[in-house]
C-alpha positions as CSV (number, residue, x, y, z in Angstrom):
1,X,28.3,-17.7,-51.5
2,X,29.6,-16.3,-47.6
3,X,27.9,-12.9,-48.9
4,X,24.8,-14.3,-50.3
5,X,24.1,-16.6,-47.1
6,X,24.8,-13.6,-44.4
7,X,22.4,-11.5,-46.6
8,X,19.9,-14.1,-46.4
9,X,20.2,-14.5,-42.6
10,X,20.1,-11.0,-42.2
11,X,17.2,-10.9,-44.2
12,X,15.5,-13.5,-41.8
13,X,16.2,-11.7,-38.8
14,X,14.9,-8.6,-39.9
15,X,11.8,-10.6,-41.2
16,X,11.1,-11.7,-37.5
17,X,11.8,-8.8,-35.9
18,X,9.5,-6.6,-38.0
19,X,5.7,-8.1,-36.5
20,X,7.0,-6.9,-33.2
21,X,8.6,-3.8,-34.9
22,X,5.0,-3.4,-36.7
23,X,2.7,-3.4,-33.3
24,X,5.1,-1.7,-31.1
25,X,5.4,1.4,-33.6
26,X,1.7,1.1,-33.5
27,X,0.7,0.6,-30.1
28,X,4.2,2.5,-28.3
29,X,5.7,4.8,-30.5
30,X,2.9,6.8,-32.4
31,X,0.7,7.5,-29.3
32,X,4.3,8.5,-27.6
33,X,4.9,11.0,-30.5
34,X,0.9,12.0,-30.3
35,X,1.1,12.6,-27.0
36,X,4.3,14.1,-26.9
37,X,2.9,16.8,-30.4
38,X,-0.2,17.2,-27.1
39,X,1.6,18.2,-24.7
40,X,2.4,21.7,-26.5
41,X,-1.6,21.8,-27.4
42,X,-4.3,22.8,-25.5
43,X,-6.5,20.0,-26.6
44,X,-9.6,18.1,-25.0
45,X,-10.4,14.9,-25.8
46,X,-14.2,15.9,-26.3
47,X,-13.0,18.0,-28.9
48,X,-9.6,17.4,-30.6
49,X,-10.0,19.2,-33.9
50,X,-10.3,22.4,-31.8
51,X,-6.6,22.2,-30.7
52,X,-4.1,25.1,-30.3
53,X,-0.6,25.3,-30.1
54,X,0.5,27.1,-27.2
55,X,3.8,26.0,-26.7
56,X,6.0,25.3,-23.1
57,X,2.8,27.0,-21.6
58,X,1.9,23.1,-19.8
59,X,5.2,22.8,-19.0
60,X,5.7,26.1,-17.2
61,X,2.0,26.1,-15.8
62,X,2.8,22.8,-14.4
63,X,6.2,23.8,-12.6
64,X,3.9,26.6,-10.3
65,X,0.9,23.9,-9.4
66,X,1.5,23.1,-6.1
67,X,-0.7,20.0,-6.3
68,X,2.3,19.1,-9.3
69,X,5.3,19.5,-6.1
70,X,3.0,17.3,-3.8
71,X,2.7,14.5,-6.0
72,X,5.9,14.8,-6.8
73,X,7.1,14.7,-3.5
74,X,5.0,11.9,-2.6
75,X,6.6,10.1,-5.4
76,X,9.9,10.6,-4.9
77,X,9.3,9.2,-0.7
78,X,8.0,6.3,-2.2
79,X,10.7,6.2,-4.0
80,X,13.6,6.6,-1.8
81,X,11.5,4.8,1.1
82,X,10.1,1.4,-0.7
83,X,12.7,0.7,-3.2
84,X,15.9,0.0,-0.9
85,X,13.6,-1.4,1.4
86,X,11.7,-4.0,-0.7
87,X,15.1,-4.6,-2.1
88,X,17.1,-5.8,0.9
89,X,14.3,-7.4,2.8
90,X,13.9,-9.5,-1.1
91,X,17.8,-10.0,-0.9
92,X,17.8,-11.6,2.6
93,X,14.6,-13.7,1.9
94,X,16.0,-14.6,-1.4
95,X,19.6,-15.6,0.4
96,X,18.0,-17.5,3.0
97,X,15.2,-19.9,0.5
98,X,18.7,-20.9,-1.5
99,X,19.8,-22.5,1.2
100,X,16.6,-24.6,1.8
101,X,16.8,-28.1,0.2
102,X,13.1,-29.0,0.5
103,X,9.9,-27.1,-0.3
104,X,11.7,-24.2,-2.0
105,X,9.8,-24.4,-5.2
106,X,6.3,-23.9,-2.9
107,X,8.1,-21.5,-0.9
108,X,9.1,-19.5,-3.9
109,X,5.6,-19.3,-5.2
110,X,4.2,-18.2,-2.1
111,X,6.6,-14.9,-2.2
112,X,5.6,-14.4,-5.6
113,X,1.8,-14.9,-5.0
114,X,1.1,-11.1,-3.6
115,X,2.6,-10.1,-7.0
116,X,0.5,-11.4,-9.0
117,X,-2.7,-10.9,-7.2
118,X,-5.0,-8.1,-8.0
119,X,-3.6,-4.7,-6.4
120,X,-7.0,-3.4,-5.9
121,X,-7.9,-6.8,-3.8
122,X,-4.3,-6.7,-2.0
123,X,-5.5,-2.6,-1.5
124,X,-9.0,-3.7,0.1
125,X,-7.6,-6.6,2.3
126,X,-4.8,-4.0,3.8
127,X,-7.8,-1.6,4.1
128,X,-9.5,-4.0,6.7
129,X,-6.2,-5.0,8.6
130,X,-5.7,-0.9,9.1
131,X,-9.4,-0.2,10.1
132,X,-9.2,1.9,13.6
133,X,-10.3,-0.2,16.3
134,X,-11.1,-3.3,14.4
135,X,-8.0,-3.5,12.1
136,X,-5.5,-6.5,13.0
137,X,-2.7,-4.2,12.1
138,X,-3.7,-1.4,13.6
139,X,-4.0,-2.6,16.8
140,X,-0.5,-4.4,16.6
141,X,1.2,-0.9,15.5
142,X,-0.9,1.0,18.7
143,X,1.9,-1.0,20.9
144,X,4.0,1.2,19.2
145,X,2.6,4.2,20.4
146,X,0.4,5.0,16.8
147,X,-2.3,6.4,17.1
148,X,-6.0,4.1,16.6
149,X,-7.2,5.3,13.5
150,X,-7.8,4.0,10.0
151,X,-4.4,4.7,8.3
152,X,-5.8,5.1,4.4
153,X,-8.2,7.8,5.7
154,X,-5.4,10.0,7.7
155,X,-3.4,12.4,6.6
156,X,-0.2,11.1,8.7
157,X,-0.4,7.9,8.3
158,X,-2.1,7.7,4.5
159,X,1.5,7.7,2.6
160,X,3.0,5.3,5.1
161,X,0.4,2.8,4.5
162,X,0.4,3.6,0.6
163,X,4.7,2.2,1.1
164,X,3.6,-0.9,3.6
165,X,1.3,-2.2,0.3
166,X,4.0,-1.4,-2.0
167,X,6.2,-3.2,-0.8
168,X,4.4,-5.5,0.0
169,X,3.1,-6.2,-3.9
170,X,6.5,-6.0,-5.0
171,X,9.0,-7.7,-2.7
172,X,8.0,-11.4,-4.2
173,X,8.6,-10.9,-7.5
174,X,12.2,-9.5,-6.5
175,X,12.9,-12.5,-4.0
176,X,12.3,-14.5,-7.4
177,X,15.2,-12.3,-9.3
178,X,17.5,-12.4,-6.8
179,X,17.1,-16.2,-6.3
180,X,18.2,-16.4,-10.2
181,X,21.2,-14.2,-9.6
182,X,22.3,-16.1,-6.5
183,X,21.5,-19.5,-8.5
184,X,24.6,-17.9,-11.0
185,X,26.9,-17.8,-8.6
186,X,29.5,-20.9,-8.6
187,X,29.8,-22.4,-5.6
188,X,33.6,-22.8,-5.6
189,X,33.6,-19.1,-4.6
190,X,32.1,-19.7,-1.2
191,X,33.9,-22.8,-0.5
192,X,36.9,-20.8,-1.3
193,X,35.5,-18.0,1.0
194,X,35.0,-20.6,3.6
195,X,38.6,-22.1,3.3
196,X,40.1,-18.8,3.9
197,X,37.9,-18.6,7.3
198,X,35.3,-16.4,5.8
199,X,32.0,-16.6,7.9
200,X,28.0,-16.1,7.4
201,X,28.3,-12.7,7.2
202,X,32.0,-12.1,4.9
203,X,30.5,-14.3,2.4
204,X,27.2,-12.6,2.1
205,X,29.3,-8.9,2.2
206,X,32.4,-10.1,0.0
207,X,30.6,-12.3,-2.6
208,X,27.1,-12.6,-2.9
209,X,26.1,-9.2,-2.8
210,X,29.1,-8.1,-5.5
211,X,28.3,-10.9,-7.5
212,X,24.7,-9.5,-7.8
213,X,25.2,-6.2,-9.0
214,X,23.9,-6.9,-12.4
215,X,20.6,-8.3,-10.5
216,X,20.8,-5.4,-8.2
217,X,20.6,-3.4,-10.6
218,X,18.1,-4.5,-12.2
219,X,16.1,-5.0,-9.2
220,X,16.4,-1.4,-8.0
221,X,15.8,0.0,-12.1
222,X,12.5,-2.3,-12.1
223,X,11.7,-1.0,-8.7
224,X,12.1,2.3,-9.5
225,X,10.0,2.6,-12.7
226,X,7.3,0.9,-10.5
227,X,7.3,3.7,-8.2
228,X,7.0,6.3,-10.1
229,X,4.7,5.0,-11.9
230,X,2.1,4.1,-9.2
231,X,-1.5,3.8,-9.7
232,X,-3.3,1.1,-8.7
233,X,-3.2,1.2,-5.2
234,X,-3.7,5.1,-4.7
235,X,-6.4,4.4,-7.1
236,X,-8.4,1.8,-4.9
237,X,-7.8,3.9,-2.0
238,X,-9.7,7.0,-3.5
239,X,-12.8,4.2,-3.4
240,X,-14.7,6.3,-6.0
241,X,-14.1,9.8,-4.4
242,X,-11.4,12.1,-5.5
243,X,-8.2,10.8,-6.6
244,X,-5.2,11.7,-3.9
245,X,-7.0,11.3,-0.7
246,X,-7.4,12.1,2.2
247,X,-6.5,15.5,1.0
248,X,-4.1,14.7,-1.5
249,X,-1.6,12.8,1.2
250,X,-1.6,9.3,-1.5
251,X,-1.8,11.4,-5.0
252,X,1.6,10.2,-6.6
253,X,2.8,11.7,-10.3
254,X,0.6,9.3,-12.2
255,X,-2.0,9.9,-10.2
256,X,-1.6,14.1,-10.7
257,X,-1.4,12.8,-14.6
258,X,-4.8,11.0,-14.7
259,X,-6.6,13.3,-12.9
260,X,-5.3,16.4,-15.4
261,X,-6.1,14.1,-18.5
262,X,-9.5,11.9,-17.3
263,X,-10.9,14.2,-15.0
264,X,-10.4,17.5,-16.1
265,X,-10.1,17.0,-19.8
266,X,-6.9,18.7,-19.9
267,X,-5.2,16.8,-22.5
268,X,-2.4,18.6,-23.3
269,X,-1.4,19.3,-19.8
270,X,-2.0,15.5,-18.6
271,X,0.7,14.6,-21.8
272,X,2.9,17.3,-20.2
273,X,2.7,15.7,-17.3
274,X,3.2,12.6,-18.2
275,X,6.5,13.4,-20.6
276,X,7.5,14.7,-17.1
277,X,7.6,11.4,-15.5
278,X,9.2,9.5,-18.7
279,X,11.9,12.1,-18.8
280,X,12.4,11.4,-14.5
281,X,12.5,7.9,-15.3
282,X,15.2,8.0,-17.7
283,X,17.2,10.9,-15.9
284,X,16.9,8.6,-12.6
285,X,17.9,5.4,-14.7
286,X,21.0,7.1,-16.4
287,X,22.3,8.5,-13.0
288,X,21.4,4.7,-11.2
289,X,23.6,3.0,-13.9
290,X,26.5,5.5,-13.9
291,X,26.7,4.1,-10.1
292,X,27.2,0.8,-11.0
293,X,28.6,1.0,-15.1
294,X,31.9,-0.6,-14.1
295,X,29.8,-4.0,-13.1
296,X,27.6,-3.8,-15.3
């Protein structure tokens, strides 16, 4: 009877499963195996059935573009710059809103607000604070010796201004993690902290943020996938002209990836491309959670 019922259940389990099972093998798995069977084509999508297998020949044409390195590089400051950034600055806003009694629901939803809004409208609206002369922004950031010019449209300052907005976007939705994690955390730790004659500062150190590795973690994992896979915002700045500008100072990996596949009509290249950045993603998400396995 035991056998017969823990058949049965298993039997359930899988029956709810498989929909899910059913449209992610459909809509995830096959166009990942398509596209990965594309990447050793030279293919167009104009005319597939003239395909021809030619082997690592993306792969190793890709690894001598130079336009490849700079979106690569571009991707990997992003990266390095936005990611710990956003992720502290979340952290402290998220630390001090749990100690607010009163309004922290509204106060929560206007963090995460800039999250969900459009990126192409946040894009436009950061456009107009950076305008030279007129821009709100710019003007503030001349105090600080930078030069007057419209930042989206310069070469020096394109990339700094395609991190401001990135963080930006992101930084609410990660106040909102990090205000779960810290909701996890028993409070008889810091009263013990405080007993002990732990102050502000200990307790934040010593408890809170080893308490949050798992939410750390997951912060910086989510933070980096979004990185590397940026596109929205270089997109809107492009404004209907090439893709990467000015002069390719804002093209990112995805960006190098849609351009190859869309614009070009190199379809096999673009899935080479595009393999790439899932294999830097995993590669960058193994090594992130060796750093941390013991907590995790």
């Amino acid at each position: 009877m035991g056998v017969r019922l823990a058949s049965s259940s298993k039997f359930v389990g899988y029956l709810f499963v498989a929909p899910i099972l059913i449209f992610m093998g459909i809509w995830f798995y096959y166009p990942l195996l398509r596209s990965f069977v594309y990447s050793f084509q030279d293919i167009s999508f104009l005319n597939p059935d003239a395909a021809t297998f030619i082997g690592l020949q993306n792969y190793t044409e890709m690894l001598k573009d130079g336009d490849f390195w700079g979106a690569l590089k571009n991707s990997a400051i992003i990266t390095v710059i936005a990611v710990p950034l956003q992720s502290v600055i979340a952290l402290l806003i998220a630390v001090g809103l749990n100690k607010i009694t009163r309004l922290k629901t509204t106060f929560r939803t206007l963090f995460y607000l800039p999250y969900i809004t459009s990126t192409v409208a946040v894009t436009t609206v950061f456009m107009y604070l950076f305008m030279q002369q007129d821009g709100i922004a710019t003007k503030f950031f001349t105090l600080f010796g930078m030069e007057d010019v419209s930042w989206y449209a310069s070469t020096k300052y394109a990339l700094p201004f395609l991190i401001l907005i990135t963080v930006w976007t992101y930084i609410g939705f990660y106040v909102v993690v990090y205000l779960g994690g810290l909701q996890n955390i028993p409070y008889d730790i810091y009263e013990s902290g405080m007993v002990d004659g732990a102050n502000a500062w200990q307790r934040l150190r010593y408890i809170t943020i080893p308490m949050l590795k798992p939410t750390t973690f997951l912060v910086l994992t989510s933070g980096l996938i979004y990185a590397l896979q940026l596109f929205d915002q270089p997109y809107a700045l492009a404004r209907n002209g090439s893709l990467g500008s000015p002069a390719g100072a804002t093209s990112t990996i995805v960006i190098y990836f849609y351009s190859q596949a869309f614009s070009f009509n190199r379809a096999g290249y673009g899935s080479a491309a595009a393999f790439i950045i899932f294999a830097l993603i995993i590669l960058l998400t193994v090594i992130q959670k060796r750093f941390v396995k013991e907590d995790i």
